[in-house]
C-alpha positions as CSV (number, residue, x, y, z in Angstrom):
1,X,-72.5,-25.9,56.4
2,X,-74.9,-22.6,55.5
3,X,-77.0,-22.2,52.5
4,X,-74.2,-20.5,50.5
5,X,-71.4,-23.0,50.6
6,X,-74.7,-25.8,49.9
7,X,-75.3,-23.8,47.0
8,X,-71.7,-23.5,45.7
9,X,-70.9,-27.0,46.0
10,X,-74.2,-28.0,44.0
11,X,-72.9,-25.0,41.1
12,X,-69.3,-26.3,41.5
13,X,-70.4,-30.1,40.7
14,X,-72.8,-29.3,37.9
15,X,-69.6,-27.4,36.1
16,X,-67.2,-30.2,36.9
17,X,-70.0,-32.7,36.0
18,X,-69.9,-30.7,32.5
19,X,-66.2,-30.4,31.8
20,X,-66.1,-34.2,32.2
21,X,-68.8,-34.7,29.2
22,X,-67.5,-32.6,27.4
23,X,-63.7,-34.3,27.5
24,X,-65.1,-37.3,26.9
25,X,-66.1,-35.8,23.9
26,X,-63.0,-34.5,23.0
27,X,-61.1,-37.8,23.6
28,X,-63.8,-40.0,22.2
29,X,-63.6,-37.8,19.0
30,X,-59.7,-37.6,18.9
31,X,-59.9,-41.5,18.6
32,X,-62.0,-41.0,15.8
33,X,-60.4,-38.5,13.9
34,X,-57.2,-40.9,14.5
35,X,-58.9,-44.1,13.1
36,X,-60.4,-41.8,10.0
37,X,-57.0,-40.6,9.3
38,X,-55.6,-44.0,9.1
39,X,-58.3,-44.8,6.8
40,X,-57.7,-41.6,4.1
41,X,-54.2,-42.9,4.5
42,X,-54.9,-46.3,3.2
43,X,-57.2,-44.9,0.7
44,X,-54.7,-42.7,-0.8
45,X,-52.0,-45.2,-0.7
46,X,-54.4,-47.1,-3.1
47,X,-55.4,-44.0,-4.7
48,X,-51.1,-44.0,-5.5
49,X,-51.4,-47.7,-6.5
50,X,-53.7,-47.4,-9.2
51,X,-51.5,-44.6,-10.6
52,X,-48.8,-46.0,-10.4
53,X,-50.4,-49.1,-12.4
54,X,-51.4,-47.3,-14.7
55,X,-48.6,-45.4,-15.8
56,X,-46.6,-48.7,-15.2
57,X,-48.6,-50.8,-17.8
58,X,-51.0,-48.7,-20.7
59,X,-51.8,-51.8,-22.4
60,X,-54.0,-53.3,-20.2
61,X,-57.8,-52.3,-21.1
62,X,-59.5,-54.7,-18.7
63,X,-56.8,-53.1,-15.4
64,X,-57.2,-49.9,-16.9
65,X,-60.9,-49.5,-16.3
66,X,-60.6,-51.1,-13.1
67,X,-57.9,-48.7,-11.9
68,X,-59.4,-45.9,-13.1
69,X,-62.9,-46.9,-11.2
70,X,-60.7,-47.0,-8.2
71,X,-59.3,-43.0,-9.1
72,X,-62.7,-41.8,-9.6
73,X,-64.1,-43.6,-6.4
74,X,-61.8,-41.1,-4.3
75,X,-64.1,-37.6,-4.3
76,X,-63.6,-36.6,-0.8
77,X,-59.9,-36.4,-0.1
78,X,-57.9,-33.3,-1.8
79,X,-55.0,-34.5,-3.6
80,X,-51.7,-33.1,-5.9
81,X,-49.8,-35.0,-8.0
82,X,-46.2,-33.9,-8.7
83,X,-43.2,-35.2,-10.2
84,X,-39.8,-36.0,-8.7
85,X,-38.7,-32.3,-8.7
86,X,-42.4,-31.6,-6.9
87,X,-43.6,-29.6,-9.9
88,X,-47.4,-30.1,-10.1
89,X,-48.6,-32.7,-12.5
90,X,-52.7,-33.0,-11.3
91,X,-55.0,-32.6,-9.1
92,X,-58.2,-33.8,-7.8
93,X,-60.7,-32.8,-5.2
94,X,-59.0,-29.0,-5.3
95,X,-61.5,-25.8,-5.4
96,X,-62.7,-25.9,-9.0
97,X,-63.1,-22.3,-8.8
98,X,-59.2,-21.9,-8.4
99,X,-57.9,-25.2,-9.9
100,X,-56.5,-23.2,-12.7
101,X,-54.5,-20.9,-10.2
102,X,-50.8,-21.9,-10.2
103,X,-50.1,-19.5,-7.3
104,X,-53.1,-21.3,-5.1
105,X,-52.1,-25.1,-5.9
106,X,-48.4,-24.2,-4.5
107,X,-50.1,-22.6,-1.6
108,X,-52.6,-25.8,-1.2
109,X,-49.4,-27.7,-1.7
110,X,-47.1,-26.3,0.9
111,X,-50.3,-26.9,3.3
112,X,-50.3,-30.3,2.0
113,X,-46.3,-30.9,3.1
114,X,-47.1,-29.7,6.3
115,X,-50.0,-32.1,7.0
116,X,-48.5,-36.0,5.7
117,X,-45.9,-37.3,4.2
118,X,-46.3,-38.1,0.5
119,X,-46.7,-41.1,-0.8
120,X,-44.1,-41.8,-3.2
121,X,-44.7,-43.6,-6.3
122,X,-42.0,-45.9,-8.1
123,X,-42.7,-45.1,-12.2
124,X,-39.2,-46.8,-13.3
125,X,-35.9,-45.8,-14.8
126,X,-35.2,-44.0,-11.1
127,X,-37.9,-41.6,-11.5
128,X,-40.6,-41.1,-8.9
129,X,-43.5,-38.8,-8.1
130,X,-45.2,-38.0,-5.4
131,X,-48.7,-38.0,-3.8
132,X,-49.6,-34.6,-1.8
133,X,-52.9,-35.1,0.3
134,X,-54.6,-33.9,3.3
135,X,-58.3,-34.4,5.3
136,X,-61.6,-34.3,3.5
137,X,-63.7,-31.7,4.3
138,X,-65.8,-33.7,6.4
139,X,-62.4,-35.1,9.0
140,X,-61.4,-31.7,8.7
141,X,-65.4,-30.3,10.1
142,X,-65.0,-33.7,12.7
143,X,-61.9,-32.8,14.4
144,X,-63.8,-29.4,15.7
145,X,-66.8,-30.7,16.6
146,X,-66.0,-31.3,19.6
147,X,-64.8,-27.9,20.4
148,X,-68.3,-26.8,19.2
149,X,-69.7,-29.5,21.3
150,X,-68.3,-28.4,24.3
151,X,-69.0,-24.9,24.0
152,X,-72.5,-25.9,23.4
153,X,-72.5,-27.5,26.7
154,X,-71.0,-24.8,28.4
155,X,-73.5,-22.1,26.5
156,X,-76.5,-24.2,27.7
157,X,-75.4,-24.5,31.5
158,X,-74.7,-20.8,31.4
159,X,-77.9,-19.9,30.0
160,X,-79.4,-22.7,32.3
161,X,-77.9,-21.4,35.4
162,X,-79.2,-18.0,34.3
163,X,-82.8,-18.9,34.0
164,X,-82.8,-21.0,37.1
165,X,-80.8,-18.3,39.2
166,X,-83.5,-16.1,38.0
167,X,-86.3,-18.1,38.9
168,X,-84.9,-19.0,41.6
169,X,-84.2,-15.0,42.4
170,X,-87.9,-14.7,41.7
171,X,-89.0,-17.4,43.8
172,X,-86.9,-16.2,47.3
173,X,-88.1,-12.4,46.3
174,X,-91.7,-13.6,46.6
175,X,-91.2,-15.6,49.6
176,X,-88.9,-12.8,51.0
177,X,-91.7,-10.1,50.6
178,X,-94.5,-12.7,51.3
179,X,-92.8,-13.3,55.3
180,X,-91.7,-9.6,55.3
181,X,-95.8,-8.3,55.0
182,X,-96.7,-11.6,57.5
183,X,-94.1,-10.4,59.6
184,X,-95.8,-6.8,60.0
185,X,-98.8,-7.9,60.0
186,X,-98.3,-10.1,63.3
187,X,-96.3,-7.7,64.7
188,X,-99.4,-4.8,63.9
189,X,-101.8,-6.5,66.8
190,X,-99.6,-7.0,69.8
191,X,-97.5,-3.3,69.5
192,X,-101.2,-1.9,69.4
193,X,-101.9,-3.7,72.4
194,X,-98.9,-3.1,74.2
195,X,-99.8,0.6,73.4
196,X,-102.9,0.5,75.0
197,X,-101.2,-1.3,78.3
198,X,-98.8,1.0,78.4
199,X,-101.3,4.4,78.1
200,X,-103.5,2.6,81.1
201,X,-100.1,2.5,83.7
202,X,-99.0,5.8,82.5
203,X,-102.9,7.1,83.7
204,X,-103.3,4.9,86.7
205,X,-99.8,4.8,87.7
206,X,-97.9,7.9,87.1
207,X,-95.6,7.1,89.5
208,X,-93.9,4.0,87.5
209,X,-90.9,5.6,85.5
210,X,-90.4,1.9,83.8
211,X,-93.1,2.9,81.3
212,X,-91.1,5.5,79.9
213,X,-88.6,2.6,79.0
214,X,-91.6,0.4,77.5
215,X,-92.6,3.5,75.2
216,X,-89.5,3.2,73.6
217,X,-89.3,-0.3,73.2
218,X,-92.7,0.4,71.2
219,X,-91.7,2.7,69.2
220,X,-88.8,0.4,68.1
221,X,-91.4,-2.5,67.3
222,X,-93.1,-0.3,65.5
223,X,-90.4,0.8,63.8
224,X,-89.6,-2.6,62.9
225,X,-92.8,-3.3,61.5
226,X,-92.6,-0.3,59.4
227,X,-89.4,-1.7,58.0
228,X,-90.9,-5.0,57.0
229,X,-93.8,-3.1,56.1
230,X,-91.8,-1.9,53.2
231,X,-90.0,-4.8,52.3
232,X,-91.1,-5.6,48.5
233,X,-92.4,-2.5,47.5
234,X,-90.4,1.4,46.2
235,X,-90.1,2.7,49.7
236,X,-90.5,6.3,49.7
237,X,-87.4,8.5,50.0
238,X,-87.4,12.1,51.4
239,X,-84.3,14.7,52.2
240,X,-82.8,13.3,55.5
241,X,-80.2,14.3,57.3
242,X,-78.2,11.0,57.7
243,X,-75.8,12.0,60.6
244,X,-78.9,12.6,62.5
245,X,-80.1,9.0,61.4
246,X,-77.0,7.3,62.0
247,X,-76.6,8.8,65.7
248,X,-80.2,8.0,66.5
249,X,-79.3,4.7,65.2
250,X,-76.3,4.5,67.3
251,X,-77.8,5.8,70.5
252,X,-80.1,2.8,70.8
253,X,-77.5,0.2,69.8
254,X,-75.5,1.7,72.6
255,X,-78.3,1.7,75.2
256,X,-78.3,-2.6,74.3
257,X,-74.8,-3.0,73.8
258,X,-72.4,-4.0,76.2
259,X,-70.2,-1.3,77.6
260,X,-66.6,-2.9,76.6
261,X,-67.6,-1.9,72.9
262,X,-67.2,1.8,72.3
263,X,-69.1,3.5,69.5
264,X,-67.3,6.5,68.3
265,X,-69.1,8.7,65.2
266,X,-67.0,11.6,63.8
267,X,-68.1,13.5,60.8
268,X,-65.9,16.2,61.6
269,X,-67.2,19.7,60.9
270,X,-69.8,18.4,59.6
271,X,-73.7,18.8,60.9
272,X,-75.9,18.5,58.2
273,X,-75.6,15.9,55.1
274,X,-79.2,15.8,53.7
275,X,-79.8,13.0,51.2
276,X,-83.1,11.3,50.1
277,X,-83.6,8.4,51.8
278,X,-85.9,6.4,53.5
279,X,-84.6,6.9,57.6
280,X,-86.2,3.5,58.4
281,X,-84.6,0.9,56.1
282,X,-81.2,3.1,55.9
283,X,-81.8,2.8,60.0
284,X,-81.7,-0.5,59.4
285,X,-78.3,-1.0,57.2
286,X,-76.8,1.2,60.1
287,X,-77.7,-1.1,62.5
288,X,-77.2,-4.6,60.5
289,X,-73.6,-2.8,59.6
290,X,-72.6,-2.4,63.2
291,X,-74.5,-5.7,64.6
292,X,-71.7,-7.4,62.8
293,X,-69.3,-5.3,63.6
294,X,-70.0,-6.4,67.0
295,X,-70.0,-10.2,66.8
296,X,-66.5,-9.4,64.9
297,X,-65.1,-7.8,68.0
298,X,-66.8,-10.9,70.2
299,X,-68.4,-8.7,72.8
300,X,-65.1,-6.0,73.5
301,X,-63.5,-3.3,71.2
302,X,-64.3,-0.3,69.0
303,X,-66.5,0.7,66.1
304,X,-65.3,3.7,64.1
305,X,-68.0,5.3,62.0
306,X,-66.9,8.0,60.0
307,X,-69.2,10.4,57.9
308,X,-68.0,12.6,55.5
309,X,-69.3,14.0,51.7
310,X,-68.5,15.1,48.3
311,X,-70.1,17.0,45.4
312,X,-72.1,13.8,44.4
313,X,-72.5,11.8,47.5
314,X,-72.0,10.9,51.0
315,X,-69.8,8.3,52.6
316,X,-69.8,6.5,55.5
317,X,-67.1,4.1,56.9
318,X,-68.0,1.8,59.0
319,X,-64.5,0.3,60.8
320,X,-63.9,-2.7,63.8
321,X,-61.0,-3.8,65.1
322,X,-62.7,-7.5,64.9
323,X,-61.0,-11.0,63.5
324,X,-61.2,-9.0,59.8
325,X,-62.6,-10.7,56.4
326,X,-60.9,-13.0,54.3
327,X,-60.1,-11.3,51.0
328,X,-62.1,-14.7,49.2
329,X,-65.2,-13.6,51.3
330,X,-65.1,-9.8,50.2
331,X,-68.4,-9.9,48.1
332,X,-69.9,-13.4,49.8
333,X,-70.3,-11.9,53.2
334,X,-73.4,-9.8,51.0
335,X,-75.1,-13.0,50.0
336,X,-77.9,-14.6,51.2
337,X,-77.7,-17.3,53.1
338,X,-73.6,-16.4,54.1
339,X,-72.8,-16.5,57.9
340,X,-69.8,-17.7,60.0
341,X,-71.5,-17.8,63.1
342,X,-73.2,-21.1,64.7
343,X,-76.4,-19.5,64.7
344,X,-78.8,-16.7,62.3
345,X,-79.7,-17.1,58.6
346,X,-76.9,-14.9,57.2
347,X,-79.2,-12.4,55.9
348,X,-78.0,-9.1,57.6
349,X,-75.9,-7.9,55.1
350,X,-77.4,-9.4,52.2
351,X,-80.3,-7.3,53.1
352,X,-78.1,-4.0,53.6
353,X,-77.4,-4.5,49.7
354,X,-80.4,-4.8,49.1
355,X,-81.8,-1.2,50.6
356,X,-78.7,0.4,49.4
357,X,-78.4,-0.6,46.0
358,X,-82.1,-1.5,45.2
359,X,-83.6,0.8,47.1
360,X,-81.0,4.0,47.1
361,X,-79.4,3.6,44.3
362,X,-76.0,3.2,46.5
363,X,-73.1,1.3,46.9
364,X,-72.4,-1.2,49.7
365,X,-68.8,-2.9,49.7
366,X,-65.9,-4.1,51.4
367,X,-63.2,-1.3,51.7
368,X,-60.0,-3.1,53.3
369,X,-59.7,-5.9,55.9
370,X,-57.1,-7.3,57.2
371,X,-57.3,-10.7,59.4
372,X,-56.8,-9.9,62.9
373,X,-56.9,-6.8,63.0
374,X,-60.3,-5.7,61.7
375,X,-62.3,-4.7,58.6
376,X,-64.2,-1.2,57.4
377,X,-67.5,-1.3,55.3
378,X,-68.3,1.7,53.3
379,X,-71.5,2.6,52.1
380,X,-72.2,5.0,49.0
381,X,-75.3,7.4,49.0
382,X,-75.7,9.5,46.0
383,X,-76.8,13.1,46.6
384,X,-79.1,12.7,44.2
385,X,-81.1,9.7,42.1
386,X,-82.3,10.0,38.9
């Protein structure tokens, strides 16, 4: 298992981890909100006792205070009185502001129908009236706090992730740019070295053509260097002529390549497509491109690389007839740490994104795939960057 798929499981576990808090929440709360309803319940069936008392028997001074001590005790939970025929006798616990509004206690009322039943009191003689109610304020503010709860969680593991993906980003640039300057820096002695060997054979022994082959190898170490060299910092751009680049590119990957994979460039009538680059690192995208284009094909096929332009930038397609890209993996196969082979890091392409996009300004993607049959990456370079 690579770095990536490590690293998704970990994200994938922390989200799951939070959805289950957060609907324990929710059912934790629903029981609440349940058990508070059945207590408003019972206190408005009381609430409808003590009225019902006291319309039932006015004489009583000692029952009156006590039943109206048990009215006033209810100043939470909004509630209409109304006779048999629903017409609206009181109210309590109602906006004071619009108590006196007949059109908004109908409106409060039909709400009130539509929330629980009324209780229906008994005041003799075959009348009856009825007791309209729904949740206090503070049931009502309970029964969404959950919601809010859970969107707090999930606004804190965003933000979270965020920072720590940042960090983290921060972290991997450092060490990235930290091994990249190590990296040229070892490779700085031996090349200058080798240079030296390979100047004493060419003066002492003219005669040994292998040196030629040596000199190039060189020059490719020291073209590497230069690429890691620059790793970290705003390389340089200048006007380049990128089919030059890419066929320079090409002709060394051919000269290590085995011959069963053919290499075909066409950028038709094209000779000339001059945008500011820097040749090394976009060298280097070239060559990362095809490199896994090659492990796609396993050793035998083709590699189509088509160049072309329009009045903003050029494009080149880079096409295998490989084992193709699953359509899941379209933007994955540019992160770090994303590989299907047994061996390498799985940073080839994640650091072709980078010099393209970072670097140049470009675009890197994708284009189509199709699994069996092979896959075509296209890379964006605009004519021109602000």
């Amino acid at each position: 298992m690579n770095i990536y798929y490590r690293n998704t499981i970990w994200k994938l576990a922390l989200l799951v981890f939070a959805v289950i808090i957060g609907l324990c929440s929710l059912l934790y709360t629903e029981n609440l909100v349940n058990q508070l309803k059945a207590e408003e319940r019972k206190k408005v069936e009381l609430w409808a006792e003590a009225t019902r008392q006291m319309i039932n028997s006015p004489d009583s001074t000692q029952n009156q205070v006590f039943l109206y001590s048990i009215i006033e005790n209810n100043s939470t939970i909004p509630v209409i009185l109304t006779d048999g025929s629903d017409r609206i006798i009181s109210s309590v616990n109602i906006d004071s502001l619009k108590i006196k509004d007949n059109r908004f206690l109908k409106m409060e009322l039909s709400r009130m129908k539509g929330k629980n039943p009324p209780i229906i009191i008994d005041i003799g003689d075959g009348q009856v009236n009825r007791i309209y109610y729904r949740e206090s304020t503070i049931l009502r503010k309970l029964v969404y706090f959950p919601y809010v709860q859970l969107s707090v969680i999930i606004l804190f593991i965003l933000v979270s992730y965020m920072a720590f993906s940042s960090s983290r980003k921060a972290e991997q640039n450092q060490v990235w740019v930290g091994m990249s300057k190590e990296t040229a820096h070892q490779l700085g002695t031996p090349t200058s070295s080798l240079a030296g060997w390979i100047e004493i054979l060419q003066l002492k022994h003219p005669e040994i053509t292998i040196t030629e082959e040596l000199s190039r190898d060189l020059a490719r170490l020291e073209r590497v260097a230069e690429r890691f060299s620059k790793i970290g910092s705003r390389p340089d751009l200048a006007l380049e002529n990128i089919i030059i680049v890419v066929n320079q590119t090409i002709d060394y990957l051919r000269s290590r390549t085995s011959s069963k994979v053919i290499i075909n460039i066409d950028s038709g009538n094209l000779d000339k497509i001059l945008i500011p680059i820097n040749s090394a690192l976009f060298s280097w995208v070239i060559e990362n491109v095809c490199k896994n284009a090659i492990d796609a094909i396993t050793g035998e096929g083709m590699i189509n690389i088509n160049i072309s332009e329009n009045e903003q930038a050029a494009v080149i397609d880079i096409s295998d007839n490989g084992k193709g890209i699953p359509k899941s993996s379209y933007k994955r196969i540019f992160k770090p740490g994303y590989t299907t082979k047994q061996t390498g890091w799985g940073l080839g392409l994640s650091l072709a994104k980078r010099i393209i996009e970072e670097y140049h300004s470009g675009k890197i993607f994708v284009r189509h795939s199709e699994i069996g049959k092979g896959s075509s990456i296209r890379i964006v370079m605009k004519k021109r960057i602000r």
